[in-house]
N, C-alpha and C positions, 0 to 999 in steps of 0.2 A: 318312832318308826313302827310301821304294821309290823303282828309278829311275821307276814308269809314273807316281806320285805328281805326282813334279818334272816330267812331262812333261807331263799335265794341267795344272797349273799355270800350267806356260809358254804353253801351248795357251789357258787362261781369258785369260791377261794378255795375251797377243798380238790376243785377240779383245775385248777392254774398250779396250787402245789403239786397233783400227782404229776401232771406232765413235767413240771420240771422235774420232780424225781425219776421220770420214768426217763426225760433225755438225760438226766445225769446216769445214769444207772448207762445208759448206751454209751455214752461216753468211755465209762471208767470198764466196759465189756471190749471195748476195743484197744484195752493196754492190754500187753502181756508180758509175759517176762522178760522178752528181749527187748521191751518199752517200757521197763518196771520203773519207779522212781528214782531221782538222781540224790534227792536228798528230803529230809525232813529238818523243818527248822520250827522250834517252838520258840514262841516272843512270850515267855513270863508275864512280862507285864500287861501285855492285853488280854492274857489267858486263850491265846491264839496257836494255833501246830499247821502249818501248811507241809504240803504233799507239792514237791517242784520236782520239774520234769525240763529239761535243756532252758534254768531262769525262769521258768515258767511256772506261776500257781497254779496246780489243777485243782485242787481240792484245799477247802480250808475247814478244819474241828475248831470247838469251845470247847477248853479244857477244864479238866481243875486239877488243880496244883496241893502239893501238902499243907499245913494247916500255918507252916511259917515259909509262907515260897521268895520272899526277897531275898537274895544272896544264894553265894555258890555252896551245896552241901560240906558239910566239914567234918563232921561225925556219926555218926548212927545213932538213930535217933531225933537227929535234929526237925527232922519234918519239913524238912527244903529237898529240892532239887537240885539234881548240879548244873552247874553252865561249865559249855565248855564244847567242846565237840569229840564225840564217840560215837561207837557202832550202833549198830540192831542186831544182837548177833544171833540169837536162836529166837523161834514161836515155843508157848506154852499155851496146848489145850486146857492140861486139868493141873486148877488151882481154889485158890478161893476166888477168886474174880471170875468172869466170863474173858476166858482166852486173853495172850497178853504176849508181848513181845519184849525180851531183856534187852535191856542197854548197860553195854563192856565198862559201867562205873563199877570201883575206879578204877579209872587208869593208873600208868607207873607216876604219872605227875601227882596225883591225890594220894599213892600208897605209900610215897617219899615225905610228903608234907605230915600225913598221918602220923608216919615212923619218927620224923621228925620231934614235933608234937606228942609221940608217945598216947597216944587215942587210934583209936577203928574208927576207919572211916565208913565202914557201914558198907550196903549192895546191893543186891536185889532189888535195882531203881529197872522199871518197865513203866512201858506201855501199855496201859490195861482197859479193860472192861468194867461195868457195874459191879459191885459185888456181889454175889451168889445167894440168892435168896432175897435179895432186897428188893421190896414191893413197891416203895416208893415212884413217880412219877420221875424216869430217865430226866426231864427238862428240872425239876424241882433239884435232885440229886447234883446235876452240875451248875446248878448257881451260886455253889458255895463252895472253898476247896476244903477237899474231903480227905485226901491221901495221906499217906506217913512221908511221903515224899516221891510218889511214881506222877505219872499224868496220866490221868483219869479222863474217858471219853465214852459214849453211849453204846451198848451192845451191836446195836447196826451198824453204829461207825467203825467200832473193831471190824467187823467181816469185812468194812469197803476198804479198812484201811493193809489188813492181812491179804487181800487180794489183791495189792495191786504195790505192797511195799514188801521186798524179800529180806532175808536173813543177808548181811552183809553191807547194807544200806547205812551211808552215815546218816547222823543224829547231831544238831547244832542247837546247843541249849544257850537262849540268850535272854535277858533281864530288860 
C-alpha cells in the first residue's frame, strides 16, 4: 500500500474514533446524579465491569484483575478479588494509584468465614487508576492482570467512571 494511502487511513480512523469519543463523552455529559448508575457488575472472567443504568449497559471497561483472579477472595493476600455483591462506598483522590473508589469487602458474610477459619481476610479491595508514576503505555499496562487484588482501569476511564458512578452504588463481582 502507498505510504500517503496508509496515512489517509490513519487520518479516517483517527477521525471515526474521536467522534465516537466525542458522542460518547455527550452521552455520559447528560447523566447526572439523579441519573447516576443503578449498578456496576464485573464478569471476571472476560475481564469486563459494565456501568447499567435501568438493565441497560451504558458503558463497558477492560479490566485487570489481581495476579490470581479465579475464585472468591479469602485472605489477604491472596491476589484475587471477591465475588459477591457489595457497595462503592467512599472516592479516594490521593493514593498510590490515580483516584480510586473502595468497595465495603468484607462483608459480615467474609468476616464470619474469616473468624471462622481464624485468618484476615484482608480489604482495601477498590476500584482504581494506573499506578502513580508508571510510564508505561495505559493499553500495554491492562493486558495483563496486574493488582494485589482491586480492578484496575485506565486513568480516563476513572474520571468517566467517577463521574458518572456515586459513593453508595452497588458493586456485583461475578466469575
Amino acid at each position: 500500500m502507498p505510504l500517503y494511502l496508509s496515512r489517509v487511513s490513519l487520518f479516517i480512523s483517527l477521525l471515526l474514533l474521536s467522534t465516537a469519543s466525542s458522542c460518547f463523552a455527550n452521552q455520559i455529559s447528560e447523566l447526572n446524579v439523579e441519573n447516576s448508575i443503578d449498578l456496576v457488575k464485573v464478569d471476571k472472567s472476560k475481564r469486563r465491569m459494565y456501568l447499567i443504568k435501568h438493565d441497560v449497559i451504558v458503558h463497558e471497561f477492560r479490566i485487570a484483575l489481581g495476579a490470581r483472579p479465579k475464585g472468591h477472595k479469602l485472605w489477604e493476600g491472596d491476589q484475587r478479588t471477591p465475588e459477591g455483591t457489595y457497595l462503592l462506598d467512599f472516592v479516594i483522590d490521593e493514593s498510590a494509584f490515580y483516584r480510586s473508589i473502595h468497595i465495603d469487602y468484607p462483608n459480615q458474610t467474609d468476616i464470619n468465614w474469616a473468624q471462622h477459619k481464624g485468618i484476615d481476610p484482608g480489604g482495601d479491595i477498590k476500584i482504581h487508576g494506573l499506578k502513580n508514576g508508571d510510564q508505561r503505555r495505559p493499553e500495554y499496562i491492562q493486558s495483563f492482570d496486574w493488582t494485589n487484588g482491586c480492578i484496575a482501569i485506565t486513568n480516563d476511564e476513572m474520571d468517566i467512571l467517577l463521574s458518572i458512578v456515586k459513593a453508595g452504588t452497588p458493586i456485583l463481582i461475578e466469575w
